[in-house]
N, C-alpha and C positions, 0 to 999 in steps of 0.2 A: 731291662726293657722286655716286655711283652709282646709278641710277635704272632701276630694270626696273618696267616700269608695265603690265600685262595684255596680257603675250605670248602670241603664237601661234604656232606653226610643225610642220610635218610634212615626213618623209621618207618618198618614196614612199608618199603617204597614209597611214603610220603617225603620230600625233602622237604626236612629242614634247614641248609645252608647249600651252596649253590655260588662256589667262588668268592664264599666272603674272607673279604682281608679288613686288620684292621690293625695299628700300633699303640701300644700301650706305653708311654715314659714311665721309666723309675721312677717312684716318686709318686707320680699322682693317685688320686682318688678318684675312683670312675663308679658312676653308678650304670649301670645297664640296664635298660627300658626295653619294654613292648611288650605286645596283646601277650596272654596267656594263651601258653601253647605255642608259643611262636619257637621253642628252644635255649631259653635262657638257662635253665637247670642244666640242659642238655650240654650246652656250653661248657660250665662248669666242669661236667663229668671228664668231657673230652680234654681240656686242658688241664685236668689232676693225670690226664693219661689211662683213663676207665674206660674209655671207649676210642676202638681204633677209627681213623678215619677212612676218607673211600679218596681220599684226594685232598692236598695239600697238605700246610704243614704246620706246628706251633711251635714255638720257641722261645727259650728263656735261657738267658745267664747260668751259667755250669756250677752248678751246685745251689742253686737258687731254691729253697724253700720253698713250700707251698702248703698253705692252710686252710683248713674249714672245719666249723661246726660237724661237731659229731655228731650221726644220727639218735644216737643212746647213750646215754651214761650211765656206767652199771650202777646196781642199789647195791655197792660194796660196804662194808665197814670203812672206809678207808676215810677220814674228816674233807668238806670240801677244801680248806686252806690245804692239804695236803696234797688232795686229786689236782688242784690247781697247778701245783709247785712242780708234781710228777708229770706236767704237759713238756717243760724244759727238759728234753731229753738228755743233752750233753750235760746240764747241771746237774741232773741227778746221779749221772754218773760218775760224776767228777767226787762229787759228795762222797759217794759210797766210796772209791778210791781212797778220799783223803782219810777214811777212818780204818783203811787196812795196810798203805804204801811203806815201805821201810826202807824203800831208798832213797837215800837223800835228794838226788838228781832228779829221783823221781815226782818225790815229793812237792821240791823245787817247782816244777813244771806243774803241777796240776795248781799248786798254791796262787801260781801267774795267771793258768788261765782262767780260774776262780774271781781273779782280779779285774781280768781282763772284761769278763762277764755279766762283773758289777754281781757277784753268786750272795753276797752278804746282806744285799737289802732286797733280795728277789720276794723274801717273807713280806715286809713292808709292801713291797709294788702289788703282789699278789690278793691280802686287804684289801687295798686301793681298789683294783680293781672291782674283787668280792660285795665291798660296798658299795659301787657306784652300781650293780646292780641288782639291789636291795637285799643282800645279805647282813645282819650284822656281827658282832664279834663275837656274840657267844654260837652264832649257828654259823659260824664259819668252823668253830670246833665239832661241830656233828655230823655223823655221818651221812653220805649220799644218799644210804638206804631210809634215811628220814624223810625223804624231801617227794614230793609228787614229778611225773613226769616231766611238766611245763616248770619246774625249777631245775629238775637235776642238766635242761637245757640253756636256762641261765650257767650252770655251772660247767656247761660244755665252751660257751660264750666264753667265759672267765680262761678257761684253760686254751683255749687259741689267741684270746689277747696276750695273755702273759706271755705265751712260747715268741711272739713277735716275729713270724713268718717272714721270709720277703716278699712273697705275693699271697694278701690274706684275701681270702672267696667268704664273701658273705651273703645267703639265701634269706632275704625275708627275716633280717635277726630280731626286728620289733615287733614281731609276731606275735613270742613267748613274754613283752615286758609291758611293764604298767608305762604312761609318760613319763614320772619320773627317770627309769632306768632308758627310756628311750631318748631321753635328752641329756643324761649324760652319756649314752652310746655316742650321740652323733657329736659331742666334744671331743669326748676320745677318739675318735674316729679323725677328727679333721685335725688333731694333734700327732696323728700315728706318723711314725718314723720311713714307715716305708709304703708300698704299691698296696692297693685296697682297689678292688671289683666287686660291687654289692649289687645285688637283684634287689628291688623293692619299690612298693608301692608307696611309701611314705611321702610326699610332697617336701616334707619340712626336712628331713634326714637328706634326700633329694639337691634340695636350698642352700645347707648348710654343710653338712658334711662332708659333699664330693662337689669339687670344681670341674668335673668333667663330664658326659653324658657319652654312653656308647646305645646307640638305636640298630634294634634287631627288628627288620622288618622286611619284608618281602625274599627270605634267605640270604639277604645282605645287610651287613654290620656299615652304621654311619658314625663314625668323631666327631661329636660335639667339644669344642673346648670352653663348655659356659657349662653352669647350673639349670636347673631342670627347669624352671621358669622362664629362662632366656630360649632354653631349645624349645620347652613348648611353641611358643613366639616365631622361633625362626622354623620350624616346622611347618606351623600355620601358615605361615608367607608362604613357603614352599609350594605348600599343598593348594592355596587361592591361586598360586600366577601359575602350577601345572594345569588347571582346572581352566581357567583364561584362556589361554594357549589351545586347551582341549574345545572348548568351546568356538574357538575361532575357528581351529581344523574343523570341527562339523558341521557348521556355517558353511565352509567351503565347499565340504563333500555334499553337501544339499545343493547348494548351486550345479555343480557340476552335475549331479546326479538329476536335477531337473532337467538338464538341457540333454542329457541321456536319454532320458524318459519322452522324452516329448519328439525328439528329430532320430531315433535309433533306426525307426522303420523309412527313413526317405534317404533312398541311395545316395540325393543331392550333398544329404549330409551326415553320412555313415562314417566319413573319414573323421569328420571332425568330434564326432561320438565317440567313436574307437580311442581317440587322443586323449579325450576328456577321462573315458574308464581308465586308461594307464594314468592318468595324472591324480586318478580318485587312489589307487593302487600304492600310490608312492608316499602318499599323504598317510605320517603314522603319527598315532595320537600319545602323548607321550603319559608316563606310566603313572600313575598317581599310588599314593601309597595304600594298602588293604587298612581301611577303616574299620574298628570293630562294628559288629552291631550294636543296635542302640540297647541300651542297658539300664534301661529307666528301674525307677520305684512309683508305685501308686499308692500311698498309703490312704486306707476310707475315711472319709469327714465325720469325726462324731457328732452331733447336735452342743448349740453352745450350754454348759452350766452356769449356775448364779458364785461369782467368786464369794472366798477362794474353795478352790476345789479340795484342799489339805491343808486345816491348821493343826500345828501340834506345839503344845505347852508344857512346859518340862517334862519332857520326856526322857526314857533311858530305854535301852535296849540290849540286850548280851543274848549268851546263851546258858541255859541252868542260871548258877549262882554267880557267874560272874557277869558284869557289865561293861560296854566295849565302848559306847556311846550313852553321854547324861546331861540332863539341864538343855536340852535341844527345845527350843520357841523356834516356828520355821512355819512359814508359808505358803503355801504354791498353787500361784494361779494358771487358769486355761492355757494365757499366750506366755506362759514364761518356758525362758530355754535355759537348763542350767547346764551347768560343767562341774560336777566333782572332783574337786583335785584333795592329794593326799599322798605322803608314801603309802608303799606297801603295808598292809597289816595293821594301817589307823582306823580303817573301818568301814572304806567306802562301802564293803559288798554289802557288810552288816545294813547301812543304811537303807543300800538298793533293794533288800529282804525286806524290810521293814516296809518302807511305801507299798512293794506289791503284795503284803498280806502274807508273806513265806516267815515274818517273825512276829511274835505280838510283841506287845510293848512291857516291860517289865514296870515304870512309874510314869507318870502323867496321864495329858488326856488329848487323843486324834483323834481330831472331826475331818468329817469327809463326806464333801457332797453327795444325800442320797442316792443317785440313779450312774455314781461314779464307776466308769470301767478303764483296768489297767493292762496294759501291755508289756511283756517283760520281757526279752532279748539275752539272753548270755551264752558266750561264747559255745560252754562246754553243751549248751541244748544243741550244735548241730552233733556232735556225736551222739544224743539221741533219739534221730529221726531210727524211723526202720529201713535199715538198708535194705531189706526186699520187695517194700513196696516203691510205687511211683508214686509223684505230686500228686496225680490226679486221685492218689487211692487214698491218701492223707486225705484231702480236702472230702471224697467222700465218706471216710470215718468219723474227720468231725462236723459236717454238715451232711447231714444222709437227707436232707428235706431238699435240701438247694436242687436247681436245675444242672447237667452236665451244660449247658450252654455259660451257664454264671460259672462254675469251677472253672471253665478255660479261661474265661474274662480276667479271673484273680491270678490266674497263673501268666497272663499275657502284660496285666501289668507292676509284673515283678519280672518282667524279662524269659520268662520259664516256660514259654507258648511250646516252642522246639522241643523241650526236654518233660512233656505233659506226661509221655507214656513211659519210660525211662526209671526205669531203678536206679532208686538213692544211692545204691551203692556204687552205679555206675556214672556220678553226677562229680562233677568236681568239685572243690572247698565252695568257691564263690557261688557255685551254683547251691551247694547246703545251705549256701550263708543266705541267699535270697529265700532259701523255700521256707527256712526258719524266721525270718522277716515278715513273711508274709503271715506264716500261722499264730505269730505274735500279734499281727492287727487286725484276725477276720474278722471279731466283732466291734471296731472303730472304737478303738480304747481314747481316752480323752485323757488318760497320760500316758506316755511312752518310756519304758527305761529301756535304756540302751546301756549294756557293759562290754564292750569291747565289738562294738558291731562293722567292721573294717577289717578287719583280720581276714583275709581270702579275697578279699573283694581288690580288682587291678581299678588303678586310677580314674579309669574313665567311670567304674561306678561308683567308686567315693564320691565324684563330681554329682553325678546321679543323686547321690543318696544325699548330699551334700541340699541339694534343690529339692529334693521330697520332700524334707525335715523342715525346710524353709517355706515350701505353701501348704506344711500343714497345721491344721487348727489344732491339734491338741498341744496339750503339753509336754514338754522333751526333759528329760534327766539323763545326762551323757556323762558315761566315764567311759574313755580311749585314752591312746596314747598317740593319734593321730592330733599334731597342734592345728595343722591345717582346718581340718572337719572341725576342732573347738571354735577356733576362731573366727568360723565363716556360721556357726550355730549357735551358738552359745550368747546371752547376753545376760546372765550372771553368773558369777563363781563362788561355788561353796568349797571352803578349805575345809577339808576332816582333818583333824589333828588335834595329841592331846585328850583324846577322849571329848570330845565336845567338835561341832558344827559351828561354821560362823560366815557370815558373807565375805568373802577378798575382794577387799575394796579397787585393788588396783586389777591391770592388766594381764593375761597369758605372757608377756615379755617380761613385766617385774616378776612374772612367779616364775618365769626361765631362769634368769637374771638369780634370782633368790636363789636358786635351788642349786644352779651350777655355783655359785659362790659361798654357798652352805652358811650364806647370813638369813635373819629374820630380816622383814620392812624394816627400811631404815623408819627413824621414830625422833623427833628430838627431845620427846617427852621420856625416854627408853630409860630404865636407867641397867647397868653390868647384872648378868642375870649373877645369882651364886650359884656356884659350883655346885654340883649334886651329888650328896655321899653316895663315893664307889661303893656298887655292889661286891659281895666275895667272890663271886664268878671272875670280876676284874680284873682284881688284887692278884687272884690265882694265877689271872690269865697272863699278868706282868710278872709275879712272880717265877712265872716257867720262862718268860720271854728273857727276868735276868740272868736262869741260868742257862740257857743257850749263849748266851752271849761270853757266860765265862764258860763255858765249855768252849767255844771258839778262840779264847783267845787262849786257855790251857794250850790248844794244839798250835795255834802260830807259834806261841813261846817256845814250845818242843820244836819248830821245826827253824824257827830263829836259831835257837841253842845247837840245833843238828850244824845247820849251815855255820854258825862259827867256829864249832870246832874245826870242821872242814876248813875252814879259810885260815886258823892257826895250826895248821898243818904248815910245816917250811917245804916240806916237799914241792906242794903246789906252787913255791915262788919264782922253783929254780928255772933259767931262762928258756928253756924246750916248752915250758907250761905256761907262757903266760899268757896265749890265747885261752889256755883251759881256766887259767884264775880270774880272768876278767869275766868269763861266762859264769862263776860261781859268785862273785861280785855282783854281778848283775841281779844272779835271784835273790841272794841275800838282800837289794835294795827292793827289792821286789815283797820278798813277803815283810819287811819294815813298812812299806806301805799300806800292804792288807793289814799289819800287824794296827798302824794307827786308826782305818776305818774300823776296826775292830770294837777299837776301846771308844772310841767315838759312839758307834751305836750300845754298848754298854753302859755308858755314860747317860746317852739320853736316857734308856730301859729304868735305870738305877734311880733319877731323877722324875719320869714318871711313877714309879712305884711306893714313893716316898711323897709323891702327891695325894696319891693315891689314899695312902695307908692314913696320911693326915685330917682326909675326910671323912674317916670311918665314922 
């Protein structure tokens, strides 16, 4: 159980907390909400024990683990299924032990708590993981120093699930992941064994993954014990019947304060004036909670085009000599919303490259309405605004004709009026995130792509941008990992996969549904796909997995055989020892145990390799 018991804390004399208590149960899953800036990270820090407090206190279960996401993951040589594995601190110690120990007893005991640890199919769990978010097997064999920043934080993700903390701290982990990996995060997540505390704007992760809601607002922490859409709800109640309440008290204070106003000066009725002001005095309006500012989007009206705005007829597209995408026939009119879904690395960007002119087409033929203008959006463009200028100095770079009266306009409806003069560098995510929004649409593009435009932005402007997208005339191309923002935008789906494009007939829930259950559409027309000759990368890859496996069991054998000689020792029988033989007895049945999951996972290795080999 998690214990925040009337904290205190301020930054640069600003408080952030101010007597907040709040109970966490073992077990649950809590997400923790509020404005940005309110202290939620801040949180975090203080109960890893990174920051002292100024008052009260936090407390956890004595020896109680704690996890989170590492800021950096080095570019080591070291494979990620390795960096993965090396999160399990005590198993890897154990490991290294069981390959130097020479004591029997010794032995003994590490074999058990090997056992105990479930140490033998940590490999397997650690995959599992790796792949659910979007690794696959052969780049699970490659080193970290392969991988770009925003992956080697997938594989920071992988190494705090696998360690299985008892209180895992989660910032914003859908940040770094496509929806795929966001939607198996939040399964694994709402299957986790123990206490989870996630920060995050997601709606849908939100919904699904945590049954509980902790609200950080006005230096006091609130327990919700519902999902975020039930606390929105009772929030809102909250917020109308304080406002009600507020309302009436000012009604009153107006009354009384007429009859102040009007009888103060006549001594007849000074007394009764005098009674009214103590009665206006005593009347206290009760506290409503700090509403963010409003956090709109305005995106500009293009003028309408004659459909469609983009046909393309077998088309392919790669880059050089290879092709990523082929046989693409695709449509796309003014009012259409799509949704591209896809794993990782089927193609989506390649696609998004493609519509906005950043790739040409390698075969077919793209027509596109003459006087068509596009707007492109991706994530990695807010790192490159120029941190030393301000909004206003952007907008006058790239419009040096415009009036300063119109550059504020565009800055005021993207929320950014406050932050006009204000270096980028001095601007937070969600604030980059709107000014790159807006330089995306100054000249009123009539299609929009959007790749990952959510990321920085807190709920209330997802909603925001949610309603932008919604009264605007152009056309939208959305890849997020946000399901919420899909399925309140979006009204069609294009699946990438396979190298080819195709509309998904069904729903955001079937393609959930699909994805967590790693089936295709059901089909009655389907028939058993065949098997597809394993690559030699495979074969390798099970080839090494059998001998791991008989190297595992070489060393139980050895230490099976240690432990028997020991137990046909007669010394140990004789009556002074026969506590000490029943505790020898013991691990002997003990590593007979490891010894069978042993040959067990051998067996499987053995039996896929020989599958394997058959499809060469």
């Amino acid at each position: 159980m998690l214990r925040i018991n009337d904290i205190s804390y301020a930054i640069e004399g600003k408080p952030l907390f101010e007597g907040a208590s709040a109970t966490i149960p073992t077990g649950h899953k809590v997400g923790l909400v509020g404005r940005n800036g309110a202290g939620k990270s801040t949180l975090f820090r203080i109960i890893r024990g990174e920051l002292a407090l100024e008052g009260g206190d936090i407390s956890l279960p004595s020896r109680a683990r704690i996890g989170g996401v590492a800021q950096e993951v080095p570019g080591s040589e070291v494979s990620l299924i390795d960096t993965v594995l090396e999160a399990d601190v005590e198993r890897t110690a154990l490991m290294a032990e069981a390959e130097t120990a020479t004591d029997p007893n010794r032995i003994a005991e590490v074999q058990t708590r090997l056992a105990d640890i479930d140490a033998w199919s940590a490999e397997a769990r650690a995959a599992s993981i790796l792949k659910g978010l979007g690794f696959s097997d052969a780049e699970q064999q490659m080193p970290c120093s392969a991988f770009s920043g925003g992956w080697r934080m997938r594989v920071a993700l992988a190494a705090v699930l696998f360690s299985a903390p008892d209180l895992l701290l989660l910032d914003e982990p859908t940040n770094y992941l496509d929806l795929e990996g966001a939607l198996w995060l939040e399964s694994y997540l709402a299957r986790y064994p123990h206490t989870v505390l996630v920060i995050s704007h997601d709606r849908g992760l939100l919904n699904r993954a945590v049954d509980n809601i902790l609200h950080l607002e006005d230096r006091k922490l609130t327990y919700y014990t519902v999902a975020y859409d039930d606390f929105a709800e009772q929030r809102a109640a909250r917020i109308a019947q304080a406002e009600a309440e507020n309302a009436k008290a000012k009604a009153r204070i107006a009354h009384l304060q007429s009859f102040v106003d009007r009888f103060r000066a006549k001594a007849s009725k000074a007394v009764q004036a005098q009674s009214r002001l103590k009665m206006i005095d005593k009347i206290q309006l009760i506290s409503t909670p700090q509403e963010a500012a409003l956090r709109k989007f305005t995106f500009p009206e293009p003028e309408e085009l004659s459909p469609p705005i983009i046909n393309m007829e077998g088309v392919a597209v790669g880059y050089g000599n290879r092709t990523v995408l082929s046989r693409m026939t695709l449509r796309i009119d003014q009012d259409d919303r799509i949704a591209l879904l896809g794993r990782n690395g089927q193609g989506k960007s390649t696609l998004a490259k493609l519509l906005s002119d950043r790739l040409e087409p390698q075969a077919g033929r793209i027509t596109k309405a003459r006087k068509l203008r596009i707007g492109f959006f991706a994530q990695h463009q807010v790192d490159e605004l120029r941190v030393e200028e301000t909004p206003l100095d952007h907008l006058r770079r790239m419009l040096p004709d415009e009036l300063p009266t119109k550059h504020r306009a565009r800055l005021g409806g993207f929320g950014l009026a406050p932050q006009a003069e204000t270096e980028v560098g001095r601007l937070s995510g969600g604030q980059k995130a709107r000014l790159s929004l807006m330089l995306a649409t100054l000249d009123a593009p009539h299609l929009l792509i959007l790749d990952e435009p959510t990321n920085h932005l807190d709920i209330e402007s997802r909603e925001a941008l949610v309603e932008a997208l919604t009264a605007y005339t152009g056309a939208v191309i959305l890849v997020s990992h946000d399901m919420h923002l899909l399925s309140l935008v979006a009204d069609r789906l294009w699946l990438v996969k396979d190298g080819a494009v195709a509309p998904f007939e069904q729903d955001l829930e079937a393609y959930r549904a699909m994805l967590l259950s790693s089936d295709k559409p059901a089909s009655s027309k389907a028939k058993p796909a065949k098997p597809k000759p394993a690559s030699r990368e495979k074969i390798l890859e099970l080839r090494s997995e059998v001998r791991k496996c008989e190297a595992r069991l070489e060393k139980l054998n050895d230490m099976r055989d240690k432990l028997a000689t020991k137990l046909a020792d007669p010394a140990l029988y004789e009556p002074e020892k026969v506590g000490e033989m029943e505790v020898w007895q013991k691990k002997y049945a003990e590593v007979m145990d490891g010894l069978s999951r042993a040959e067990g996972l051998w067996l499987s290795a053995q039996e896929s390799l020989e599958a394997a080999e058959t499809r060469v």
